[in-house]
PyMOL Python script that loads the backbone (N, CA, C, O; Angstrom):
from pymol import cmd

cmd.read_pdbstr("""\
ATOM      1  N   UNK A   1     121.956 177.651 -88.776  1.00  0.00           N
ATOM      2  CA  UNK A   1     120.935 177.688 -89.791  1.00  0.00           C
ATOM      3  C   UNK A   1     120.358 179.101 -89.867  1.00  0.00           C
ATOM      4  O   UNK A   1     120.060 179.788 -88.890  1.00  0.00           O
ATOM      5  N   UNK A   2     120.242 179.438 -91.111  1.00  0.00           N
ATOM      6  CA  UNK A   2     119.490 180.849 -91.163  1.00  0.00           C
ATOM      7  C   UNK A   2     118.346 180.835 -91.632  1.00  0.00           C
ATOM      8  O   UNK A   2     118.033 180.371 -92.728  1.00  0.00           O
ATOM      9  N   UNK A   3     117.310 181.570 -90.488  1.00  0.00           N
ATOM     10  CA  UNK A   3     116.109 181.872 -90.661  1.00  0.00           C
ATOM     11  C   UNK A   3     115.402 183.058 -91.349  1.00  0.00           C
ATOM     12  O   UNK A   3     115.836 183.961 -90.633  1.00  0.00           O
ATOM     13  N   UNK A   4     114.906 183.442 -91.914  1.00  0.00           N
ATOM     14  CA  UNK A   4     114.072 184.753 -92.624  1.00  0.00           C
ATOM     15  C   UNK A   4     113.181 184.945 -91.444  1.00  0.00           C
ATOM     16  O   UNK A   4     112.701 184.012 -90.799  1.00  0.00           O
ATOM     17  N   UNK A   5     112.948 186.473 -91.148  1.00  0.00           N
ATOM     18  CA  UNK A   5     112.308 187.176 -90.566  1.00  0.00           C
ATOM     19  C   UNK A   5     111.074 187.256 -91.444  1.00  0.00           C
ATOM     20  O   UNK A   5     111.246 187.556 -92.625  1.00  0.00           O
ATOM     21  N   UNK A   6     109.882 187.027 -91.010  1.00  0.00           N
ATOM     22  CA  UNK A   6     108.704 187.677 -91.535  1.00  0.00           C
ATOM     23  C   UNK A   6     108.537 189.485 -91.661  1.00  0.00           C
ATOM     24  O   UNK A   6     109.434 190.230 -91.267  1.00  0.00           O
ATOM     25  N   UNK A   7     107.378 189.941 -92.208  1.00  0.00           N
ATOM     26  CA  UNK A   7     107.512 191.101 -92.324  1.00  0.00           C
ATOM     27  C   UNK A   7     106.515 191.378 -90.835  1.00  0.00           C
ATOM     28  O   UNK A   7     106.787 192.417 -90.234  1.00  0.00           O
ATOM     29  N   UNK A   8     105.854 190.856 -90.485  1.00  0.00           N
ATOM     30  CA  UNK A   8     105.256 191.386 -89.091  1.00  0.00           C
ATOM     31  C   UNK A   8     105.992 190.840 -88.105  1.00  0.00           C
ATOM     32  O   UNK A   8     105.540 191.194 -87.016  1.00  0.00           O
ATOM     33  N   UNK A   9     107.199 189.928 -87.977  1.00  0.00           N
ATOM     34  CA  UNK A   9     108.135 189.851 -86.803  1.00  0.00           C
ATOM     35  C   UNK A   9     109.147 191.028 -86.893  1.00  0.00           C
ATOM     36  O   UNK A   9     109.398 191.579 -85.821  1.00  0.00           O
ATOM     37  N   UNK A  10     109.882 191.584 -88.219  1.00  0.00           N
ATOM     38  CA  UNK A  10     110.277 192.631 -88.209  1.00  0.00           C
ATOM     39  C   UNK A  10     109.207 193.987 -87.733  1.00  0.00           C
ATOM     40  O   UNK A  10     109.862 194.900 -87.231  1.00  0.00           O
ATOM     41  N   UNK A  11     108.206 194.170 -87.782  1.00  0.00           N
ATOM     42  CA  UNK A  11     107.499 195.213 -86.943  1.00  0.00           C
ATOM     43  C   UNK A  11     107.778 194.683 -85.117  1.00  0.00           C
ATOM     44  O   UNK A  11     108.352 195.309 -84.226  1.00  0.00           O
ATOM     45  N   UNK A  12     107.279 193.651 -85.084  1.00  0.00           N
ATOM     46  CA  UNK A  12     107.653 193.257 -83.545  1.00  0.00           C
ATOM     47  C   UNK A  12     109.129 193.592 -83.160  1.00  0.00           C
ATOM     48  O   UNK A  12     109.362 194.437 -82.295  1.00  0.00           O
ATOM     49  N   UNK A  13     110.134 192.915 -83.819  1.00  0.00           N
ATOM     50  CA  UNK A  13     111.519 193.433 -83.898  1.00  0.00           C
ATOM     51  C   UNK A  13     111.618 195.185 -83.105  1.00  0.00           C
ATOM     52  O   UNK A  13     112.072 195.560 -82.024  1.00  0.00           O
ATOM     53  N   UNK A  14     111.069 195.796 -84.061  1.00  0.00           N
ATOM     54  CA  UNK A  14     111.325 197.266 -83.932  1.00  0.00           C
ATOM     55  C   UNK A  14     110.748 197.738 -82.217  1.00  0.00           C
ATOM     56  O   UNK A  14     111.379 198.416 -81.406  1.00  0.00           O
ATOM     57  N   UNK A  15     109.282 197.082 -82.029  1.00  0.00           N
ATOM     58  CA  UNK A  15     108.797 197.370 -80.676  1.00  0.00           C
ATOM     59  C   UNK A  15     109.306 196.766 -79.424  1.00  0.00           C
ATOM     60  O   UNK A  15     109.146 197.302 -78.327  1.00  0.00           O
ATOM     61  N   UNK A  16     109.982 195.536 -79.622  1.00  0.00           N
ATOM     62  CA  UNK A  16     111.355 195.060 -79.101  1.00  0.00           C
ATOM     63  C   UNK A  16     112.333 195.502 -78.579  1.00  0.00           C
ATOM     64  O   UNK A  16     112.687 195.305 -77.416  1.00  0.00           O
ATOM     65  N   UNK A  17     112.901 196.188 -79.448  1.00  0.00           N
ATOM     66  CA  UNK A  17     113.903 197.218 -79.156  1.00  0.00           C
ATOM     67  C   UNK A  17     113.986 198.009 -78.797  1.00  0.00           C
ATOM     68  O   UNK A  17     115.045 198.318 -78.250  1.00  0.00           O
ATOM     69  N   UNK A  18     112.639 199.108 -78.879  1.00  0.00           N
ATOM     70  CA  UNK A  18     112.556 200.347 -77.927  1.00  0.00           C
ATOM     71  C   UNK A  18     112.319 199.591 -76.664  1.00  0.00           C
ATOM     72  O   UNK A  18     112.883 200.089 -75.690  1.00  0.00           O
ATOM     73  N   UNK A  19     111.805 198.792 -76.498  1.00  0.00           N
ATOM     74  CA  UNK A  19     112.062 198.253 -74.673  1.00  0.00           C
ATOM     75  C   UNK A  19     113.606 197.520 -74.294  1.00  0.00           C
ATOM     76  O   UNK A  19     114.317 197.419 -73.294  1.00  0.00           O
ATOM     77  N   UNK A  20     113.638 197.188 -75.390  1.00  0.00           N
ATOM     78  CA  UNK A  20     115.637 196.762 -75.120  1.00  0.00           C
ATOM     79  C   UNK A  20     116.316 198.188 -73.810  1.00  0.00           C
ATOM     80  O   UNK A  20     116.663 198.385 -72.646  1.00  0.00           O
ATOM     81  N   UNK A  21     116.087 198.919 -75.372  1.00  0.00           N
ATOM     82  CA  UNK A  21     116.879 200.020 -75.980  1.00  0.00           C
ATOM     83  C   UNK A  21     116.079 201.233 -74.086  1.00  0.00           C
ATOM     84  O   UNK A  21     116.592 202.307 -73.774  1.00  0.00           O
ATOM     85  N   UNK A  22     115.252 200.789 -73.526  1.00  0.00           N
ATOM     86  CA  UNK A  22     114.415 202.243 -73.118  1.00  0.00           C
ATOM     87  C   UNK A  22     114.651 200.706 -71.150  1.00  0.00           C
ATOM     88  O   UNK A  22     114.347 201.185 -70.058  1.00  0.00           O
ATOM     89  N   UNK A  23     114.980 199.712 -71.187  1.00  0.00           N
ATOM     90  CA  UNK A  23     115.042 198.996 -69.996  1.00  0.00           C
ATOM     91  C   UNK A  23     116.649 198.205 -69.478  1.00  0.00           C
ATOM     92  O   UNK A  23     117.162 198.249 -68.360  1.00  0.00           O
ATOM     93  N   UNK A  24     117.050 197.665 -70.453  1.00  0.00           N
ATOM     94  CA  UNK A  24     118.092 196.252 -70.379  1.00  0.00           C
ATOM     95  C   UNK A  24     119.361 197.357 -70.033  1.00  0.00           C
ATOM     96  O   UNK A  24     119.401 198.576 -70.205  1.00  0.00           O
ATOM     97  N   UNK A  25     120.623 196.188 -69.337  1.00  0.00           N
ATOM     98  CA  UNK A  25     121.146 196.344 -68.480  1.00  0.00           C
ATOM     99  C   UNK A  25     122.436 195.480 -69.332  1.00  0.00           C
ATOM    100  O   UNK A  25     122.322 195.054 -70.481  1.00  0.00           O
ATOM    101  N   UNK A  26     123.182 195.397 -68.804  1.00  0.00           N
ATOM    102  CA  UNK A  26     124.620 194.188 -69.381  1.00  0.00           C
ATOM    103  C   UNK A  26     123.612 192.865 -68.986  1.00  0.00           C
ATOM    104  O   UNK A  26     122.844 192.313 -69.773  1.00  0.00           O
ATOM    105  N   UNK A  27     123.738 192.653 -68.139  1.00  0.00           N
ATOM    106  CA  UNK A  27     123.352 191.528 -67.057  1.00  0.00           C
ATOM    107  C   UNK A  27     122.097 190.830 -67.926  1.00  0.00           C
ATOM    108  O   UNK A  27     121.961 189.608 -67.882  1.00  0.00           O
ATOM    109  N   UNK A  28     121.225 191.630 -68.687  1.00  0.00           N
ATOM    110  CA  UNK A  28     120.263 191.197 -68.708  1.00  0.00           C
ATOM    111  C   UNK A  28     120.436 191.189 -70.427  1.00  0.00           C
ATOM    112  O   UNK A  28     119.720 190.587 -71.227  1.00  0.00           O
ATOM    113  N   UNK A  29     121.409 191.899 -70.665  1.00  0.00           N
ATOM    114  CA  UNK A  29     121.848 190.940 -72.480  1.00  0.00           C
ATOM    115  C   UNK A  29     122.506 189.695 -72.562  1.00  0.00           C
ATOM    116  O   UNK A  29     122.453 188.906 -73.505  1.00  0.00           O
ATOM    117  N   UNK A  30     123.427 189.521 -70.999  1.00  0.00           N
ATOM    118  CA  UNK A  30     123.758 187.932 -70.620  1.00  0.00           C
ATOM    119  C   UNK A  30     122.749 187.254 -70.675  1.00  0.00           C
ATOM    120  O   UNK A  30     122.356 186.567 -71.618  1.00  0.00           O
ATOM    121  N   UNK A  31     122.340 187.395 -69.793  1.00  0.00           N
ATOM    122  CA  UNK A  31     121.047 186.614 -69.176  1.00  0.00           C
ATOM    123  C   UNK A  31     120.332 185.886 -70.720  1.00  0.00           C
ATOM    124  O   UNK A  31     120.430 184.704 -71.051  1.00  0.00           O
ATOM    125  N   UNK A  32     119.703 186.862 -71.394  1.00  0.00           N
ATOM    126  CA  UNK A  32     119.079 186.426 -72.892  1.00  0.00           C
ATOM    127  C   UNK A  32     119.920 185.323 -73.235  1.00  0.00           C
ATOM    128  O   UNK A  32     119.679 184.125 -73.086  1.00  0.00           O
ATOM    129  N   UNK A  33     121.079 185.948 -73.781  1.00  0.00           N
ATOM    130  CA  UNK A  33     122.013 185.184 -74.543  1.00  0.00           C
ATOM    131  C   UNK A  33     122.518 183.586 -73.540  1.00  0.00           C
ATOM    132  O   UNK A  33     123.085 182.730 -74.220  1.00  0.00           O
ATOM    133  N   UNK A  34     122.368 183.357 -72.484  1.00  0.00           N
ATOM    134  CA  UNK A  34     122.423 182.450 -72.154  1.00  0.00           C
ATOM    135  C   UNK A  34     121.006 181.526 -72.434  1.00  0.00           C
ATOM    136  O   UNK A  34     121.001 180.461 -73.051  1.00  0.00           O
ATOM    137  N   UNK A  35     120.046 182.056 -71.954  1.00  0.00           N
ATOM    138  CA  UNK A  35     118.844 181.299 -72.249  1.00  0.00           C
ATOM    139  C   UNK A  35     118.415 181.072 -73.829  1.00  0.00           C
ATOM    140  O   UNK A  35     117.420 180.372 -74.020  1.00  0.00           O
ATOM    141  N   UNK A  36     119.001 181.539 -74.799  1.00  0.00           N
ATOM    142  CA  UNK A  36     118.501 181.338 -76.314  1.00  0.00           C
ATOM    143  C   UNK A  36     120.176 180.968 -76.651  1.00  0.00           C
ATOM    144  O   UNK A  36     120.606 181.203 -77.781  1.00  0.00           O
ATOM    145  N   UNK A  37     120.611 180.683 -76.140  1.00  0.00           N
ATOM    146  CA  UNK A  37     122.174 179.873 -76.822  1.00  0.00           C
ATOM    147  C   UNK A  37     122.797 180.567 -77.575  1.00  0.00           C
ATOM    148  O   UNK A  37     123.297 179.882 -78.468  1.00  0.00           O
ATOM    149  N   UNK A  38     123.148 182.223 -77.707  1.00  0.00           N
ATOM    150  CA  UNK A  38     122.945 183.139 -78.756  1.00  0.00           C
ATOM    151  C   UNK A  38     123.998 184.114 -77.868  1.00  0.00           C
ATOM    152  O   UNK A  38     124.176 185.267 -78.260  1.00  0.00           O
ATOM    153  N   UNK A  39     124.752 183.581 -76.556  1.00  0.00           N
ATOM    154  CA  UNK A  39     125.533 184.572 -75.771  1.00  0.00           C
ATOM    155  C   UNK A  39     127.023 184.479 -76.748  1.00  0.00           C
ATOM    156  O   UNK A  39     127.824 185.282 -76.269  1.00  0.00           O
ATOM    157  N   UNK A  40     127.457 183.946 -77.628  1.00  0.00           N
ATOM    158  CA  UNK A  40     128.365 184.511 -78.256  1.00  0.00           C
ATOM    159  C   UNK A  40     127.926 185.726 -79.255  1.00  0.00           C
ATOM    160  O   UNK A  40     128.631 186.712 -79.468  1.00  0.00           O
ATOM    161  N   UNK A  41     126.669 185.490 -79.817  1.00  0.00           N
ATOM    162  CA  UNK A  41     126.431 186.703 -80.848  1.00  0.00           C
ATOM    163  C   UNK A  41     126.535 188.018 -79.878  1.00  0.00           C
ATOM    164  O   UNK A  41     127.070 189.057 -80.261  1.00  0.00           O
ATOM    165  N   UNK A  42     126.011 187.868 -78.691  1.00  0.00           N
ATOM    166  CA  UNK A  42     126.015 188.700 -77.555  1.00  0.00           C
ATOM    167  C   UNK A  42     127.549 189.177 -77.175  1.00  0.00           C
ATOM    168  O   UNK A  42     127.731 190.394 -77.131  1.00  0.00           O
ATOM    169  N   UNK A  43     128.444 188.480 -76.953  1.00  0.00           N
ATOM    170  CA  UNK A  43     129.476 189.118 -76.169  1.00  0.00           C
ATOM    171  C   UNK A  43     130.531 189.414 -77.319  1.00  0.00           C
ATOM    172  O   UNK A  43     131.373 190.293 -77.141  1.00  0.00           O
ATOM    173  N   UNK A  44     130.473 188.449 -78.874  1.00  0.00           N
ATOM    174  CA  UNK A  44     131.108 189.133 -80.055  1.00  0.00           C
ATOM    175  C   UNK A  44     130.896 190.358 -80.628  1.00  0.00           C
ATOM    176  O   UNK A  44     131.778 191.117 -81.031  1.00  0.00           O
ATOM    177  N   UNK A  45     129.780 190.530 -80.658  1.00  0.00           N
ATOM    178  CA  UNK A  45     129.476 192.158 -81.177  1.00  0.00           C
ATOM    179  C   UNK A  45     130.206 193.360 -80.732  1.00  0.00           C
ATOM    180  O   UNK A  45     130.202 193.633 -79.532  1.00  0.00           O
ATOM    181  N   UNK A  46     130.757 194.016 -81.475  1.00  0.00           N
ATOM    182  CA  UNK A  46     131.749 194.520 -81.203  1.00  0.00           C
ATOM    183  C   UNK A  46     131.533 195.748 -80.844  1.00  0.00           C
ATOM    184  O   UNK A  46     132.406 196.562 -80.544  1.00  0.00           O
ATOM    185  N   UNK A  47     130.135 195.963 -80.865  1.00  0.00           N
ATOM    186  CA  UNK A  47     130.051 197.690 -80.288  1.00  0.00           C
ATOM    187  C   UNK A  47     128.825 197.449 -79.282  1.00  0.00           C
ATOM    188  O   UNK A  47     128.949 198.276 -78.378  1.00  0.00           O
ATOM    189  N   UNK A  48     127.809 196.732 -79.095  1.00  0.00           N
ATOM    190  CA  UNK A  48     126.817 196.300 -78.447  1.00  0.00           C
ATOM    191  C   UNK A  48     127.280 196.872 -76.936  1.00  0.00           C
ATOM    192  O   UNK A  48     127.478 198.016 -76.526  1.00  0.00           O
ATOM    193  N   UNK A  49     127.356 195.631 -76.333  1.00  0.00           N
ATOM    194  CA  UNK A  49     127.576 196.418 -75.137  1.00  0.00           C
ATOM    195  C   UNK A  49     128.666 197.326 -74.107  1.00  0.00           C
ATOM    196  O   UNK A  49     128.733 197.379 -72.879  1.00  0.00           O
ATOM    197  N   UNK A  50     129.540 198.061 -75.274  1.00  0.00           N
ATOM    198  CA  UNK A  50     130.158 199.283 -75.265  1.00  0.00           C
ATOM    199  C   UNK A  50     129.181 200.191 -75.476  1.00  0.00           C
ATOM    200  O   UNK A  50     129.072 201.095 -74.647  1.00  0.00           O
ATOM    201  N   UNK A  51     128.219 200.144 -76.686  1.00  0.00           N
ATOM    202  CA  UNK A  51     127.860 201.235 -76.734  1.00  0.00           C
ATOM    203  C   UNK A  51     126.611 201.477 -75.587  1.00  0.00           C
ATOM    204  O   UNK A  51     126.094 202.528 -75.209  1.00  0.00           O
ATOM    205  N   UNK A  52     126.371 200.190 -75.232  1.00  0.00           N
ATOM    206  CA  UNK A  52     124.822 200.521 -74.264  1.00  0.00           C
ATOM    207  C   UNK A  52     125.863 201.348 -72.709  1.00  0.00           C
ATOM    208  O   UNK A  52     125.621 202.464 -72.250  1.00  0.00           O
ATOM    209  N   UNK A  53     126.894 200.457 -72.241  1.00  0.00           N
ATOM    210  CA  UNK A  53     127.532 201.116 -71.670  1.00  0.00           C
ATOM    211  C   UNK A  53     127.614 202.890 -71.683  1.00  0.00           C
ATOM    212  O   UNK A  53     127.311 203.815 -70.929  1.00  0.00           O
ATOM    213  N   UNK A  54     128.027 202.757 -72.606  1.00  0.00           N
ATOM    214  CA  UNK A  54     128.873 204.823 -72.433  1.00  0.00           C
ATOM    215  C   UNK A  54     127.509 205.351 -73.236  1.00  0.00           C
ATOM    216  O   UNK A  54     127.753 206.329 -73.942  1.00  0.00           O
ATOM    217  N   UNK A  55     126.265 204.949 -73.268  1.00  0.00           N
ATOM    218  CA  UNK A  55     125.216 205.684 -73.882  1.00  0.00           C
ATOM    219  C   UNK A  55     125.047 205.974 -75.490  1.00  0.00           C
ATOM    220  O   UNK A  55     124.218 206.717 -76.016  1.00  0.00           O
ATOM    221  N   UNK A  56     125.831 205.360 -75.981  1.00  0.00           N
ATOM    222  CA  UNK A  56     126.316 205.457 -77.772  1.00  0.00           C
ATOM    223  C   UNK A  56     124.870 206.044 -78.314  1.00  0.00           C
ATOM    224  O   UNK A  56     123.822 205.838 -77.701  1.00  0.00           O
ATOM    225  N   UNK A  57     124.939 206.741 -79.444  1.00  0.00           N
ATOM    226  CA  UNK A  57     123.800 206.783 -80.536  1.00  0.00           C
ATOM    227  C   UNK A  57     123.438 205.705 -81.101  1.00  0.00           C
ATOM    228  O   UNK A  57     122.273 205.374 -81.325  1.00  0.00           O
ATOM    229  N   UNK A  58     125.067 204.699 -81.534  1.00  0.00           N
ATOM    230  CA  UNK A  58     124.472 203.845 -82.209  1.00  0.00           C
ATOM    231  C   UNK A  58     123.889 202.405 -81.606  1.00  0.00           C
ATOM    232  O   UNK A  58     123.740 201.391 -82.287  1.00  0.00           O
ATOM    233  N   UNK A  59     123.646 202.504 -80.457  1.00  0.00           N
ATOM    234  CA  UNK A  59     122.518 201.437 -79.442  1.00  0.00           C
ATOM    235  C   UNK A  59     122.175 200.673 -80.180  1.00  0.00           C
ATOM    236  O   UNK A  59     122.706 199.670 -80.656  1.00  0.00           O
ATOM    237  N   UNK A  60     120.692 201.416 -80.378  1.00  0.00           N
ATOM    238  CA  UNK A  60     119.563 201.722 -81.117  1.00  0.00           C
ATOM    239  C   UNK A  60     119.971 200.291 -82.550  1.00  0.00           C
ATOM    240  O   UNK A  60     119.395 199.204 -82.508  1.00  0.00           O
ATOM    241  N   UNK A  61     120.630 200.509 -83.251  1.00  0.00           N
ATOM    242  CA  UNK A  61     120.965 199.826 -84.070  1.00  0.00           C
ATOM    243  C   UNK A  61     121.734 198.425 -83.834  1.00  0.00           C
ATOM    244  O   UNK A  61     121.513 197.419 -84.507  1.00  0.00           O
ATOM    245  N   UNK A  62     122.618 198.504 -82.836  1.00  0.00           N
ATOM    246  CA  UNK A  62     123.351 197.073 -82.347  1.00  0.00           C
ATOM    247  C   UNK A  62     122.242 196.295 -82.198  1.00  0.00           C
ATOM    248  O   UNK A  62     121.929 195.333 -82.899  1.00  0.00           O
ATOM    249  N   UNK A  63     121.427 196.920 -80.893  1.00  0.00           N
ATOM    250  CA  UNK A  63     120.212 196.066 -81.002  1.00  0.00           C
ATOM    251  C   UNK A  63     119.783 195.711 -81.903  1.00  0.00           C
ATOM    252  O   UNK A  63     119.783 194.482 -81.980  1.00  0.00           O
ATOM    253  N   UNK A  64     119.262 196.354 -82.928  1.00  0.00           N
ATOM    254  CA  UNK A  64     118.523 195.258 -84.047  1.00  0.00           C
ATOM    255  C   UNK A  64     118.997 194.521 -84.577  1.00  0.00           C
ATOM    256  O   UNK A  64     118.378 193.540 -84.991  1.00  0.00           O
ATOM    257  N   UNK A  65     120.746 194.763 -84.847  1.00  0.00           N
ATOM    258  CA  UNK A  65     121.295 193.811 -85.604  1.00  0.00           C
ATOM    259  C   UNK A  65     121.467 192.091 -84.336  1.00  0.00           C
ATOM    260  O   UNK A  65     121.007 190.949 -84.364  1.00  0.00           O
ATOM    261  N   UNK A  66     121.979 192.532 -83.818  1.00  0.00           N
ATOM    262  CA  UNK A  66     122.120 191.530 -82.696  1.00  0.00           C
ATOM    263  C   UNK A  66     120.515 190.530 -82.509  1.00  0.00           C
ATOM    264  O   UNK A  66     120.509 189.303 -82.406  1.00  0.00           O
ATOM    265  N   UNK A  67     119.611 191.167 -82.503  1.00  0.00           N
ATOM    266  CA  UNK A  67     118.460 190.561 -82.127  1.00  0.00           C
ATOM    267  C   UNK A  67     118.200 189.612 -83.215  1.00  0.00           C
ATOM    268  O   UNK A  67     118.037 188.405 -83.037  1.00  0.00           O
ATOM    269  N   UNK A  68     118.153 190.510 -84.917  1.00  0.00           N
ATOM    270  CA  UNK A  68     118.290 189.517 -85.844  1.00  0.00           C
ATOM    271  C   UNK A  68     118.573 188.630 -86.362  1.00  0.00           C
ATOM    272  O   UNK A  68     118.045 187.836 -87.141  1.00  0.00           O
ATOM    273  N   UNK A  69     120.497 188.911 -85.385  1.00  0.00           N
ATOM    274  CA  UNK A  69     120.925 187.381 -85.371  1.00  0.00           C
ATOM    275  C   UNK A  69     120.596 186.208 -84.874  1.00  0.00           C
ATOM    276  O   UNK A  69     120.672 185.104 -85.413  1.00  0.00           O
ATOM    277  N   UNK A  70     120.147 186.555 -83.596  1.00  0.00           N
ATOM    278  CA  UNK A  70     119.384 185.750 -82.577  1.00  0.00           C
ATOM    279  C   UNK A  70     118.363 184.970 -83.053  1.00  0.00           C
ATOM    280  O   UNK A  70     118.244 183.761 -82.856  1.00  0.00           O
ATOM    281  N   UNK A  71     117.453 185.843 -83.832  1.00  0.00           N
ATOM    282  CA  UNK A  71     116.641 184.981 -84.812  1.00  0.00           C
ATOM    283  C   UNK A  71     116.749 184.601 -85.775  1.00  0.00           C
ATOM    284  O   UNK A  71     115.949 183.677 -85.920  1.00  0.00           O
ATOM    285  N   UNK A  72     117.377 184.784 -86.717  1.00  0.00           N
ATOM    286  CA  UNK A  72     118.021 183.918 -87.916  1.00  0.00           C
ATOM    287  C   UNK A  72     118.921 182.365 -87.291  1.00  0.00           C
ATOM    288  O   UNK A  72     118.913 181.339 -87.972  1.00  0.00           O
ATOM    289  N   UNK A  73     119.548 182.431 -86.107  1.00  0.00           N
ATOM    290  CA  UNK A  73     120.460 181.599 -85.583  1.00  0.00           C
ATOM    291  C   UNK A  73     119.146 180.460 -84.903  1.00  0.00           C
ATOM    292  O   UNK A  73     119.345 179.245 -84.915  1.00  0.00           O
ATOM    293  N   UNK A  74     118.033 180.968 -84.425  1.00  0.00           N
ATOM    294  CA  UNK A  74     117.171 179.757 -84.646  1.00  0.00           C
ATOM    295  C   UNK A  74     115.829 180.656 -84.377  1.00  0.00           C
ATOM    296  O   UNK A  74     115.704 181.429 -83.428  1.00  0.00           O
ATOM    297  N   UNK A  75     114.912 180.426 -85.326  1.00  0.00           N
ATOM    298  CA  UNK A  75     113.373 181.071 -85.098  1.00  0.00           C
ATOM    299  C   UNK A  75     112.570 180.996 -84.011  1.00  0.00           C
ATOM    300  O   UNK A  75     111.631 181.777 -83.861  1.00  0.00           O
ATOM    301  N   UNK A  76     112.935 179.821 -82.944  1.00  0.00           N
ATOM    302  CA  UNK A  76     112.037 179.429 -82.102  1.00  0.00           C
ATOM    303  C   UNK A  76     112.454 180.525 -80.948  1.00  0.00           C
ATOM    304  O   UNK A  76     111.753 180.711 -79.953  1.00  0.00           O
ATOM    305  N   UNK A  77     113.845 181.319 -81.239  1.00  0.00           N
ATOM    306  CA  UNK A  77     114.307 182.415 -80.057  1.00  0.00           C
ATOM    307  C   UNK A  77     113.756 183.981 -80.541  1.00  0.00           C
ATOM    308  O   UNK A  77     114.393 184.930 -80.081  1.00  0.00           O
ATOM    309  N   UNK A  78     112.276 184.358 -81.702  1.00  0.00           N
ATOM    310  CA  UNK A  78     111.644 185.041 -81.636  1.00  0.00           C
ATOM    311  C   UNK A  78     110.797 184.855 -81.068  1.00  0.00           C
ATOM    312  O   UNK A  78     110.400 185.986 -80.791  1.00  0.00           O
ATOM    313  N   UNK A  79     109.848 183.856 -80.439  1.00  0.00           N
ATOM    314  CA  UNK A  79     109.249 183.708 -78.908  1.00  0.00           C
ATOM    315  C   UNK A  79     109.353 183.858 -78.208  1.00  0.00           C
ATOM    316  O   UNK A  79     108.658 184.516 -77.434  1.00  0.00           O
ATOM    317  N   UNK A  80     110.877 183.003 -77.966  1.00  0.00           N
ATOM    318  CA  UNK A  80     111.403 183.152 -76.369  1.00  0.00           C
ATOM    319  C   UNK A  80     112.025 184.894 -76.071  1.00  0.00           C
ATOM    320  O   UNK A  80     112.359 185.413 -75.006  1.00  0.00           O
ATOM    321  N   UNK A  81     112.010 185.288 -77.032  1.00  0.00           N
ATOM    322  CA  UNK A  81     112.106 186.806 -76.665  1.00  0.00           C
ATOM    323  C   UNK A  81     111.010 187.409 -76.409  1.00  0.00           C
ATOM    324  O   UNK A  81     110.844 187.985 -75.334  1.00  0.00           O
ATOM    325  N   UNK A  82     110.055 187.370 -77.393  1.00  0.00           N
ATOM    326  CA  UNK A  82     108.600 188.248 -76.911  1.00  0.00           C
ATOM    327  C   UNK A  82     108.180 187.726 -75.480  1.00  0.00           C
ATOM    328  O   UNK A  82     107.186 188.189 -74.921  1.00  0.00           O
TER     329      UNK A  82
END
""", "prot")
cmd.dss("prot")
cmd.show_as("cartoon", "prot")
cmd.util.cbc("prot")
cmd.orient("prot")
């Protein structure tokens, strides 16, 4: 089911991610994705955690897309993230 992001969960979104993006680990994008049922959007993404791996520029961006999915795939896993 797809959910719409509000416009102040997309601000949260963004402050989200610089702690993704500035803390998280492989282990701990498992970890999420097991607890919000969302570890295939996690281990399909095809540059995600390659790029957190080898330090990529484009991080920064997997993350948001990935996170979005997470919440569109069910709203109640923009809680369980904050």
């Amino acid at each position: 089911m797809w959910t719409m992001i509000s416009k102040e969960q997309q601000h949260e979104i963004i402050a989200i991610k610089d702690l993704i993006v500035a803390h998280f680990t492989k282990s701990d994008w498992l970890e999420l994705g097991y607890k919000l049922g969302s570890y295939d959007i996690i281990e399909k993404h095809p540059r995600l955690l390659r790029s957190l791996n080898w330090g990529d520029e484009d991080y920064d961006g997997n993350v948001l897309q990935v996170l979005t999915k997470i919440i569109e795939r069910d709203s109640n896993n923009f809680n369980a993230i904050i």
